[in-house]
C-alpha positions as CSV (number, residue, x, y, z in Angstrom):
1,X,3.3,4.7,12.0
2,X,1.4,8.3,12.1
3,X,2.0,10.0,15.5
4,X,-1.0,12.1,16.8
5,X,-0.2,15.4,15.5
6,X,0.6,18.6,18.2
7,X,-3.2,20.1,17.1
8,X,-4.9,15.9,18.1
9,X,-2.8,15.8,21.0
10,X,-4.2,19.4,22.0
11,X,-7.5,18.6,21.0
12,X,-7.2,15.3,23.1
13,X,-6.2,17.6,26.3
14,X,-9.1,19.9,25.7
15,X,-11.6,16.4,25.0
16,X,-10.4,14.0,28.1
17,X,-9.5,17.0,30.7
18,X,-10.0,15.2,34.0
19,X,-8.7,11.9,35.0
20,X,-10.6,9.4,33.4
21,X,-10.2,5.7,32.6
22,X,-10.4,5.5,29.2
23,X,-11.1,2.7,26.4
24,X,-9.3,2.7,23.2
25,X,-10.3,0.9,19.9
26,X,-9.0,-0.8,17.8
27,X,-5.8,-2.5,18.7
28,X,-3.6,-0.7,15.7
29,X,-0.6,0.8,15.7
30,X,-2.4,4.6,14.7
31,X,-4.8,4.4,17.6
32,X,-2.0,2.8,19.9
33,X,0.1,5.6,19.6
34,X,-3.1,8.2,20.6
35,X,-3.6,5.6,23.6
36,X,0.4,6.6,24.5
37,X,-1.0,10.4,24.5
38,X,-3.6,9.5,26.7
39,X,-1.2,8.0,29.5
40,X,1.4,10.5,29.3
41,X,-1.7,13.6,30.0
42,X,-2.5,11.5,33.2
43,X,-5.7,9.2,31.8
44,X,-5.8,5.7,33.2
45,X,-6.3,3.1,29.6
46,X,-7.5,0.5,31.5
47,X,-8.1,-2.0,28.2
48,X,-8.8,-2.0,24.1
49,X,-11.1,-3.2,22.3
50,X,-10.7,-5.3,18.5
51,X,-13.3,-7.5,17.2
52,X,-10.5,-9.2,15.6
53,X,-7.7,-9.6,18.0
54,X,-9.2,-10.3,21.5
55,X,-7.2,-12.2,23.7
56,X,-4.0,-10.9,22.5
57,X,-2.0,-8.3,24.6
58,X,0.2,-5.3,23.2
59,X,2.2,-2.4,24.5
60,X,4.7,-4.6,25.4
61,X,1.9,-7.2,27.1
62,X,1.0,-4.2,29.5
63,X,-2.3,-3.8,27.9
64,X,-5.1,-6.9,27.2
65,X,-7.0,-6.7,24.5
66,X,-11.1,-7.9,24.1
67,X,-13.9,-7.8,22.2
68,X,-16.0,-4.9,22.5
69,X,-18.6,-7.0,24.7
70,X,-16.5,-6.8,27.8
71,X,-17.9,-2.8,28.3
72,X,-21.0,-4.5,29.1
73,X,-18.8,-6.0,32.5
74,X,-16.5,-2.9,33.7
75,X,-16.1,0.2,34.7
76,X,-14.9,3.2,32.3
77,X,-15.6,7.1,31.9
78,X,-15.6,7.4,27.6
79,X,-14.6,5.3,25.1
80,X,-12.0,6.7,22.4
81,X,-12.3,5.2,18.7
82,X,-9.2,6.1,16.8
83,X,-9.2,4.9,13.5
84,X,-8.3,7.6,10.2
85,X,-10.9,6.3,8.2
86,X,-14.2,7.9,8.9
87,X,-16.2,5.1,7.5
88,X,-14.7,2.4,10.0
89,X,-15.4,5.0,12.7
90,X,-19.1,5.1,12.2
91,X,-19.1,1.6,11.7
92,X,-17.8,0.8,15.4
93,X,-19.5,3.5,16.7
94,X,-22.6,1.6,15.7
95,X,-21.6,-1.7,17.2
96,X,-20.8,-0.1,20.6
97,X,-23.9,1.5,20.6
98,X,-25.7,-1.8,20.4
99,X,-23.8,-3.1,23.1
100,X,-23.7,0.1,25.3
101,X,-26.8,1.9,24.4
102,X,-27.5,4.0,27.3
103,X,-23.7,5.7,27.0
104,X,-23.6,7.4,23.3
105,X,-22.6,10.2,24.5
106,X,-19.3,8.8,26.2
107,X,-18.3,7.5,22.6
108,X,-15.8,9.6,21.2
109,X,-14.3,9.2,17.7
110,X,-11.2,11.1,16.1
111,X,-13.2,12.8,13.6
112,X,-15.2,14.2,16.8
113,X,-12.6,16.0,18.1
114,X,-11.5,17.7,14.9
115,X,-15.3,18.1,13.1
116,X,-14.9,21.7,14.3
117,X,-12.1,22.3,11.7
118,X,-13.8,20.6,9.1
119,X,-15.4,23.1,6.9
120,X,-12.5,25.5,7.2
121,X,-9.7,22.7,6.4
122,X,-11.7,21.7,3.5
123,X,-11.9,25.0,2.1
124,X,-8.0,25.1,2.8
125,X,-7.8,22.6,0.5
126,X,-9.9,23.6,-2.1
127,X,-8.0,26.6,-2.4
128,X,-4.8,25.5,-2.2
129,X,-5.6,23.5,-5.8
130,X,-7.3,26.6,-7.2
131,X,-4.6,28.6,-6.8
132,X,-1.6,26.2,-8.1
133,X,-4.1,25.2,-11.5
134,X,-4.2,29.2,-11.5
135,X,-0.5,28.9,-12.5
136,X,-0.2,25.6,-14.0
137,X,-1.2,26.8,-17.4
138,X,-2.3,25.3,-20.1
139,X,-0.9,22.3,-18.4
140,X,-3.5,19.0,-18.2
141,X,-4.2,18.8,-14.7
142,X,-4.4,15.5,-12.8
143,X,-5.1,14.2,-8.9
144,X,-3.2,11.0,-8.3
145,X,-5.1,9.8,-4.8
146,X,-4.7,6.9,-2.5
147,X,-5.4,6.5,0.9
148,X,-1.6,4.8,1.6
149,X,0.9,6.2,-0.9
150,X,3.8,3.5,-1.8
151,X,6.8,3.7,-2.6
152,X,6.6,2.8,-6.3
153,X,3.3,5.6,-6.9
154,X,6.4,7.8,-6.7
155,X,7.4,6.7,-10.2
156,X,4.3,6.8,-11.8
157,X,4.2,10.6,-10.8
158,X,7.7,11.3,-11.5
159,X,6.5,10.4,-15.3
160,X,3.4,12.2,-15.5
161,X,4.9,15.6,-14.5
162,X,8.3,14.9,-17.3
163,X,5.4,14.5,-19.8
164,X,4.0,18.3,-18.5
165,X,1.1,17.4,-16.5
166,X,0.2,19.4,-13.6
167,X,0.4,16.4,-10.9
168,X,-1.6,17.1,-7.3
169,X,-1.4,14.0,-5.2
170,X,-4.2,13.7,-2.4
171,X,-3.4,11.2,0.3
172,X,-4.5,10.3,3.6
173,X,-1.4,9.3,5.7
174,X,2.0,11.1,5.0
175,X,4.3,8.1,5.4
176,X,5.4,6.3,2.4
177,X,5.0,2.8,4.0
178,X,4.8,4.1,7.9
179,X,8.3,4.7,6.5
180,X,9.0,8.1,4.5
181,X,7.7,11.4,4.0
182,X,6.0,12.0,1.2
183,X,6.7,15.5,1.8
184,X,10.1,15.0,1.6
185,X,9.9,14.5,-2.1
186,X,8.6,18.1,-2.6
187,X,10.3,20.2,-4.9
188,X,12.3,17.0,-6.0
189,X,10.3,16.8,-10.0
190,X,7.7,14.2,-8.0
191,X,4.8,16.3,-8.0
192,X,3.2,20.0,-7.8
193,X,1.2,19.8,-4.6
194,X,1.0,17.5,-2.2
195,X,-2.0,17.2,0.3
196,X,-1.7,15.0,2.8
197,X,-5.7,14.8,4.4
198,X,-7.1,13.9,8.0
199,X,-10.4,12.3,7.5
200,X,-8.9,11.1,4.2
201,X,-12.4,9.4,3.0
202,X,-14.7,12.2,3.6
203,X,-12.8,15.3,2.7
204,X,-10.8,13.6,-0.2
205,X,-14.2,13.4,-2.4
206,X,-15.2,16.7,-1.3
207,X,-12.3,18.7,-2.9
208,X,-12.6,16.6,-5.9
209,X,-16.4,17.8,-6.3
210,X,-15.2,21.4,-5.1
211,X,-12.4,21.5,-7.9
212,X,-11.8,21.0,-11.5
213,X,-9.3,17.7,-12.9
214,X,-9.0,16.4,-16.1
215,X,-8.6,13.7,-15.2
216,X,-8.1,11.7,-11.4
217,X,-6.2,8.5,-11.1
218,X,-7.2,6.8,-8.5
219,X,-5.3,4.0,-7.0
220,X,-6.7,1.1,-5.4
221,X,-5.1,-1.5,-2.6
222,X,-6.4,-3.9,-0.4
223,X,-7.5,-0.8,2.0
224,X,-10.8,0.3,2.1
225,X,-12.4,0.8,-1.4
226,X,-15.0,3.2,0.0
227,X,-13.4,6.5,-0.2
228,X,-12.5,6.3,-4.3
229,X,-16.3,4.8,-4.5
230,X,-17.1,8.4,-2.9
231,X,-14.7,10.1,-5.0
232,X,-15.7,8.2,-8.4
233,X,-19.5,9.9,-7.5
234,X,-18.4,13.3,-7.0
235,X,-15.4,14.3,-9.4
236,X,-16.1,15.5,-12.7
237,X,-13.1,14.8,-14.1
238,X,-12.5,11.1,-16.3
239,X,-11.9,8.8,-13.7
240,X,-9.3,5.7,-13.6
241,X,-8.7,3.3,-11.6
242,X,-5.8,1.8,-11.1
243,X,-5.4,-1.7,-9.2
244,X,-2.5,-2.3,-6.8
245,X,-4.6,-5.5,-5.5
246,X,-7.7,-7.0,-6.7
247,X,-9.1,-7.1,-2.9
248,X,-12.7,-8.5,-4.0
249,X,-10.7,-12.1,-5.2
250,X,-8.1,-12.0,-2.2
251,X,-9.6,-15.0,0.1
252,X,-12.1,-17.8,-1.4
253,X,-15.2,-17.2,1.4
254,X,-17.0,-14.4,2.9
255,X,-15.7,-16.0,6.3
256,X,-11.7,-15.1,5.9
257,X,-13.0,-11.5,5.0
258,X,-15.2,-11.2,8.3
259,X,-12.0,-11.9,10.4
260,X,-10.8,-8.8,9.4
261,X,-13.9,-6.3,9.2
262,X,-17.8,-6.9,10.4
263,X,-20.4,-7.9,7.8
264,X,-22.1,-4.1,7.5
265,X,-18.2,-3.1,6.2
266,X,-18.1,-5.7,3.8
267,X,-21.4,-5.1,2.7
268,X,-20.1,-1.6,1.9
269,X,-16.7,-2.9,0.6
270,X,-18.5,-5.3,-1.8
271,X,-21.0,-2.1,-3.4
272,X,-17.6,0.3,-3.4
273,X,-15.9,-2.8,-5.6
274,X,-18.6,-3.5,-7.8
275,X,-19.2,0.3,-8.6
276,X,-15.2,1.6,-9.6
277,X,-14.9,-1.6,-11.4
278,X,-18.5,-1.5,-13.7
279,X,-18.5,2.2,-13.4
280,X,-14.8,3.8,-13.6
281,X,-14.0,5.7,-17.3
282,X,-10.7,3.2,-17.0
283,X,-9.5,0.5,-15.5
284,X,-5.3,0.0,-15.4
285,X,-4.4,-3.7,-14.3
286,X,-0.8,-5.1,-13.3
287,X,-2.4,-8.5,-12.6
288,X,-3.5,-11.5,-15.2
289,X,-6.4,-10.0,-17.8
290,X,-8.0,-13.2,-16.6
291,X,-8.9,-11.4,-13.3
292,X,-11.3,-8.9,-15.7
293,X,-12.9,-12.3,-17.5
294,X,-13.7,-13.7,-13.8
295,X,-15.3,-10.5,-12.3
296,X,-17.1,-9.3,-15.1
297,X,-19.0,-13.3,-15.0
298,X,-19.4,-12.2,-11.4
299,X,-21.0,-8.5,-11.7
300,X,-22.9,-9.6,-14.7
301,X,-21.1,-6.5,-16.1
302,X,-17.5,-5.7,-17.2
303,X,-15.4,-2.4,-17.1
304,X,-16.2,0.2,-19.8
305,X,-12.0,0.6,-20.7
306,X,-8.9,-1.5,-19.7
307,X,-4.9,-0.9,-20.1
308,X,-2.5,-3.0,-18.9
309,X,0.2,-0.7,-17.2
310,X,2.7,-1.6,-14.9
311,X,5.2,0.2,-12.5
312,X,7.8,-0.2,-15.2
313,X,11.1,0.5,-14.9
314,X,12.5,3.3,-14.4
315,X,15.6,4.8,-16.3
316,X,15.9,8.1,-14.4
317,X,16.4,6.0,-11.3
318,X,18.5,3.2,-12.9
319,X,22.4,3.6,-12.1
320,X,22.7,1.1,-15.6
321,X,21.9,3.8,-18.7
322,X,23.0,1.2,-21.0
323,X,26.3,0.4,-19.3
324,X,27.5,-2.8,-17.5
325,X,25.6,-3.8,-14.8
326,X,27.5,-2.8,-11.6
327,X,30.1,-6.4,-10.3
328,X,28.8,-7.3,-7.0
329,X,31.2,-7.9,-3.8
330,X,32.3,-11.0,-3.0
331,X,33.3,-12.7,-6.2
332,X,32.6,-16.0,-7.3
333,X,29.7,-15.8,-4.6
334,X,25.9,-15.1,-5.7
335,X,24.2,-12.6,-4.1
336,X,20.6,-12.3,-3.6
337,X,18.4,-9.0,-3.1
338,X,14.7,-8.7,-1.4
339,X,13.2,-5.3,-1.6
340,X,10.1,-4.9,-0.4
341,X,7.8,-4.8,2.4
342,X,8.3,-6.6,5.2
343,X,5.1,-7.5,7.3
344,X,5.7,-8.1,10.9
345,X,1.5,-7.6,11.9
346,X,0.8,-11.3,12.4
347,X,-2.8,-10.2,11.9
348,X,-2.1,-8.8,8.5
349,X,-2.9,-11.1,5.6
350,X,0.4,-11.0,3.9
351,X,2.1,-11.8,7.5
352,X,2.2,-15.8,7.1
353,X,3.6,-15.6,3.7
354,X,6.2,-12.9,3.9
355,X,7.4,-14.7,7.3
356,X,8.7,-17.6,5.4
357,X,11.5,-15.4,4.3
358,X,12.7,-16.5,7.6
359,X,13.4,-19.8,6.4
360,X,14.1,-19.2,2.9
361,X,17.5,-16.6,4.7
362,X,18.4,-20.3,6.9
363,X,18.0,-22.6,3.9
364,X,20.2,-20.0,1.1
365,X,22.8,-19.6,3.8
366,X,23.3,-23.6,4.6
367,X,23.9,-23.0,0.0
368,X,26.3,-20.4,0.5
369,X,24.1,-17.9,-0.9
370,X,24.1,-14.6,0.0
371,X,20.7,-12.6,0.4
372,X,20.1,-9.3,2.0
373,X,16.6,-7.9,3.2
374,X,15.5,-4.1,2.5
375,X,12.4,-3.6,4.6
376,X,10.4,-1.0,2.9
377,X,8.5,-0.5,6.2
378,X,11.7,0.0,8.6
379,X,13.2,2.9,9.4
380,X,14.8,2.0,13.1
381,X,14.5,-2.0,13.7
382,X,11.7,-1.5,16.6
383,X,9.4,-4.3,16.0
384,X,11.7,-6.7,13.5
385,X,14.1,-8.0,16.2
386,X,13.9,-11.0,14.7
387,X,15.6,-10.1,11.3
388,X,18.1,-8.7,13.4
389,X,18.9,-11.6,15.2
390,X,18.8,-14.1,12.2
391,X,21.3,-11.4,10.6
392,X,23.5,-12.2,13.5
393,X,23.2,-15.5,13.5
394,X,23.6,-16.7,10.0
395,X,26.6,-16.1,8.2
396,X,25.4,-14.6,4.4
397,X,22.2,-13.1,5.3
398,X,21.6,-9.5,5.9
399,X,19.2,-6.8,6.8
400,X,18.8,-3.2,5.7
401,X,16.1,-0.1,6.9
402,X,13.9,1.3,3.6
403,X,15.7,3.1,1.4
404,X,13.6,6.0,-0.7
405,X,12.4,4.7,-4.4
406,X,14.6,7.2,-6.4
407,X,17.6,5.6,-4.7
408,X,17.4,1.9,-4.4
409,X,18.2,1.1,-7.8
410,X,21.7,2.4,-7.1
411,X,21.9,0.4,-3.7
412,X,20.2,-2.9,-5.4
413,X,22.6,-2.7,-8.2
414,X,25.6,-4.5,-6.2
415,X,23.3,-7.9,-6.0
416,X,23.2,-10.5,-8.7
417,X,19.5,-11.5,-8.7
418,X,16.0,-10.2,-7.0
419,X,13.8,-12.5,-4.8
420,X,10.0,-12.4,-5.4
421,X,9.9,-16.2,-3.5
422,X,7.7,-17.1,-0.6
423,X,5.8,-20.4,1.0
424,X,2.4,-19.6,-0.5
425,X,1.6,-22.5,1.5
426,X,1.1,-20.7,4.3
427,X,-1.1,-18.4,2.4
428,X,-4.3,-16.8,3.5
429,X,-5.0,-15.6,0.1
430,X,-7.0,-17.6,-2.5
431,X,-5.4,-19.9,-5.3
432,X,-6.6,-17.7,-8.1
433,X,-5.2,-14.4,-6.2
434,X,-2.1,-15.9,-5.9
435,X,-1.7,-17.4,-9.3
436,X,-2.9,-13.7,-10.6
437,X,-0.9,-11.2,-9.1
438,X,1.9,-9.8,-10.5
439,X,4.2,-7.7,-8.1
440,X,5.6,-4.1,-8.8
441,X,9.2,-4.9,-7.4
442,X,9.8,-6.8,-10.1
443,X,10.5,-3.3,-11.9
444,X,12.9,-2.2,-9.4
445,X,14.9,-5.4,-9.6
446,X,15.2,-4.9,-13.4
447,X,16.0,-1.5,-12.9
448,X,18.9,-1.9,-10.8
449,X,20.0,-4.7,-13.6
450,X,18.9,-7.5,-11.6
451,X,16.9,-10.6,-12.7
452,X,13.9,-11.9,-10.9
453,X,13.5,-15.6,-9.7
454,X,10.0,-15.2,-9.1
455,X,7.6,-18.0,-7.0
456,X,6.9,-20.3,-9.2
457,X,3.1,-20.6,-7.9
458,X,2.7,-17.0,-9.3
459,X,2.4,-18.5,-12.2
460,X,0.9,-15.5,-14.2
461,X,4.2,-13.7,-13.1
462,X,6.5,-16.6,-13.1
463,X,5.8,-17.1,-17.1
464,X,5.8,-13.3,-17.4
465,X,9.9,-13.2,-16.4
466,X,10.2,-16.0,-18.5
467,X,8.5,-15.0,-21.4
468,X,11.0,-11.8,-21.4
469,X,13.9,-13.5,-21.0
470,X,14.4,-11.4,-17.4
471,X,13.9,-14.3,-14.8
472,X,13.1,-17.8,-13.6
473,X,10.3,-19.4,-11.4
474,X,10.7,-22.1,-8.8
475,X,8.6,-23.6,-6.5
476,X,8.8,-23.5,-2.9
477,X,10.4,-26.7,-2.4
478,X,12.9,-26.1,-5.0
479,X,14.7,-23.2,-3.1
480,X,16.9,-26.1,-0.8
481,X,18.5,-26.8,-4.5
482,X,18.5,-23.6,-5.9
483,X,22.2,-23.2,-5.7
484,X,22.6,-26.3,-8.2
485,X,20.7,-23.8,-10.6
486,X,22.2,-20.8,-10.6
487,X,25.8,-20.8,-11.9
488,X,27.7,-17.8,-12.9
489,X,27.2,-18.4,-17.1
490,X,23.8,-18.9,-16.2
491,X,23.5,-15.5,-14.0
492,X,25.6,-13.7,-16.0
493,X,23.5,-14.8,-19.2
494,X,20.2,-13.5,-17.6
495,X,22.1,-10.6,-16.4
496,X,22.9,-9.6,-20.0
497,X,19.1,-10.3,-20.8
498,X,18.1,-8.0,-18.6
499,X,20.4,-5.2,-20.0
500,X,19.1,-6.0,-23.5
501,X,14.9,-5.6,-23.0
502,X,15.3,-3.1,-20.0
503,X,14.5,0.0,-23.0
504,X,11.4,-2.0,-23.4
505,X,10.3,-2.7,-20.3
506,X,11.1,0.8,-19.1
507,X,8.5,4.0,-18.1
508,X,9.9,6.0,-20.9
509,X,9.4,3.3,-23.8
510,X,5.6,3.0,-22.1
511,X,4.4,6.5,-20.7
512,X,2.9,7.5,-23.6
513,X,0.6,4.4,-23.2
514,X,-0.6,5.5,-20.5
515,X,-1.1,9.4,-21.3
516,X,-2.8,8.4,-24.7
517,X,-5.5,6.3,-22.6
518,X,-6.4,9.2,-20.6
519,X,-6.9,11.4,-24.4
520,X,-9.4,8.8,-25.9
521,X,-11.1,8.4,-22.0
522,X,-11.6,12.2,-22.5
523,X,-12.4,12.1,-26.1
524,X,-14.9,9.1,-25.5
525,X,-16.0,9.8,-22.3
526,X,-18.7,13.3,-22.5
527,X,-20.0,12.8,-19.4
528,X,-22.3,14.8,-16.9
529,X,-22.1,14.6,-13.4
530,X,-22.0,11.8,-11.4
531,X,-20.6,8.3,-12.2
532,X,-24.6,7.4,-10.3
């Protein structure tokens, strides 16, 4: 989670200096942790407001929260709208008005408090850029930005900068995952600058306009798709983007993506998808190519350049270098490896899915199966008890804190197999998402030497394993008799696989891919501009 940082919490101070009752909004964890602030300076939070999660409680079930209608009913002095994005801001801001028209003035956003600043931290960053390209040479200069950086982005920038780029990453929340530091990977060969940007979707394409890339890589996950929409109309530079998670085919009906943001913000979602997928230089895809077929039907218009690129393994990180993969503990027991995020927000759409590793730890156990979590998102336990307790209570299962990307290939390398394996019955997501998507970790299980049973209802990435010799699908109700299918020959045989293609399937067999695509974008691409 992002704290308030010592300027917020003095700008909130100078903002809310009486004793008030305040309102917060919404109900996550960033504008939870400003409502903390609040109490501990003295203000009375009497409730907060979230369209999507009234009648629930948090803090502990010391604090209710409703819809936004209930300020019609009670008493309060301001409300406080914490939220990074800018976008979602205004967007609340306009529904409270509607409610509360005769109080605008006692509606207070984050970017409120800091607007003062805005101009000169802008500037800030606008030079910090010029003067590091002042020194980068004749260096090809590229901004990798994201709203959330994730662990495996790491990689991709790690490459970039081996193959001489000068790499500036632009980023609006410094925690890898609510877990790590970005910053902690500076001066590390990751990347040459590192900005980490309040307000991340209005001053983000403001720097790009303000300074000069060759090209900007822009990478795209189920967060907002606003602010790279922004950015794709002001930079100069070729512009890619890069897809994490096809968020415009996640659910089947408009009515599943208005229980997690009001119509006006899908609206804007829907023009900000259309617009980097018609109008980006490039397009890089992880998922099915069947995904381009479908949306291009839908827009009436497809992408203008396409490359398959993956988070491939990595040989840097891999403890393997053509050597024998590392012998587990525990001999003549298999042992099975989860690395990834763990989702314990039950009103995140991954939550029903990923909580069926719950059962999948009970029914490997009853096999005599070892498995062992590493929550990407977990750095101290607080808020997945629960994977605590089943690690007490079951006999092979175990549960580990995040562990940083250019070291987990090291720690995974003990296991015998990676677990990409979840109930998608439970799923929130539509059929075709799930039978699309192809996830990154796959990369870091080969990397530590490990092969992948995948779910065998991803079937694009279920056939993609087996196609390369690396891993197996099975279906959810195979996993009681999975033990019956994995014995040592047969592990060690894909283990061996694994060793054979990981060359092939690695970042430094495939970079040039990549760098090559952005030439001929340049080359092909004489553009003037705007992307409008």
């Amino acid at each position: 989670m992002d704290n308030p940082s010592t300027d917020n919490i003095r700008r909130l101070e100078q903002r809310f200096h009486t004793e008030q009752t305040l309102v917060v909004m919404p109900a996550g964890a960033f504008a939870l942790s400003f409502a903390d602030e609040l109490v501990r300076m003295g203000k009375t939070v009497s409730v907060v407001l979230d369209n999507f999660k009234a009648g629930e409680r948090c803090r502990d079930g010391r604090i209710e929260i409703h819809h936004p209608a209930i300020l019609k009913t009670i008493e309060f002095d301001a409300v406080f709208i914490a939220t990074p994005s800018l976008t979602v801001q205004e967007d609340m801001r306009e529904q409270l008005v509607e409610i509360i028209p005769g109080r605008k003035a006692d509606i207070v956003t984050l970017f409120d408090l800091t607007s003062g600043d805005f101009d000169a931290v802008l500037m800030d960053h606008v030079r910090s850029i010029t003067g590091h390209h002042a020194m980068a040479g004749d260096r090809k200069k590229i901004c990798l930005t994201t709203p959330f950086f994730h662990h495996n982005f790491l990689k991709l920038i790690k490459y970039l900068k081996k193959d001489n780029f000068h790499v500036t990453v632009i980023t609006g929340h410094e925690y890898i995952n609510s877990a790590l530091s970005v910053l902690e990977f500076r001066d590390r060969g990751f990347y040459d600058l590192c900005l980490v940007v309040e307000h991340y979707d209005v001053i983000m394409p403001k720097i790009l306009e303000l300074t000069t890339f060759d090209v900007v890589h822009a990478i795209l996950t189920t967060a907002s798709a606003i602010p790279l929409k922004r950015a794709l109309e002001k930079s100069n530079a070729v512009f890619v983007t890069d897809y994490c998670d096809f968020h415009q085919i996640l659910y089947d009906d408009e009515a599943t993506y208005l229980k997690f943001m009001s119509e006006r913000q899908l609206n804007r979602e829907k023009e900000s998808w259309r617009n980097l997928f018609t109008r980006s230089d490039g397009l890089i895809i992880k998922d099915s190519p069947e995904i381009i077929g479908k949306l291009s039907e839908h827009y009436g218009q497809g992408p203008r350049n396409v490359l398959e690129f993956h988070s491939y393994a990595s040989l840097d990180f891999s403890p393997l270098k053509n050597s024998v993969p590392v012998k587990g503990e525990g001999q003549g027991k298999i042992r099975i490896v989860y690395a990834g995020c763990v989702v314990n927000d039950p009103s995140s759409h991954a939550y029903p899915v990923v909580s069926s590793l719950h059962t999948i730890a009970e029914s490997l156990d009853r096999q005599g199966i070892g498995f062992d979590i590493y929550n990407a998102i977990d750095t101290t336990g607080k808020g997945f008890e629960s994977y605590l307790e089943l690690a007490e209570r079951l006999t092979h299962f175990n549960y580990h804190f995040a562990v940083p990307q250019d070291r987990l290939a090291q720690v995974l390398s003990v296991y015998d197999l990676g677990w990409f394996g979840f109930d998608f019955s439970m799923a929130m997501e539509s059929e075709f998402f799930l039978k699309t998507t192809f996830g990154s970790k796959v990369f870091n299980y080969l990397e530590a030497g490990l092969p992948v049973i995948v779910a065998g209802e991803a079937e694009y990435m279920a056939g993609w394993v087996e196609s390369h010799h690396v891993g197996i699908g099975i279906r959810y109700s195979e996993v009681d008799s999975l033990a019956s299918r994995l014995d040592p020959e047969c592990v060690a045989d894909l283990k061996r696989k694994v060793l054979e293609n990981l060359g092939h399937l690695s970042m430094e067999h495939h970079i040039k891919r990549l760098t090559t695509f952005y030439d001929d974008l340049e080359k092909s691409e004489k553009r003037n501009g705007t992307h409008v």
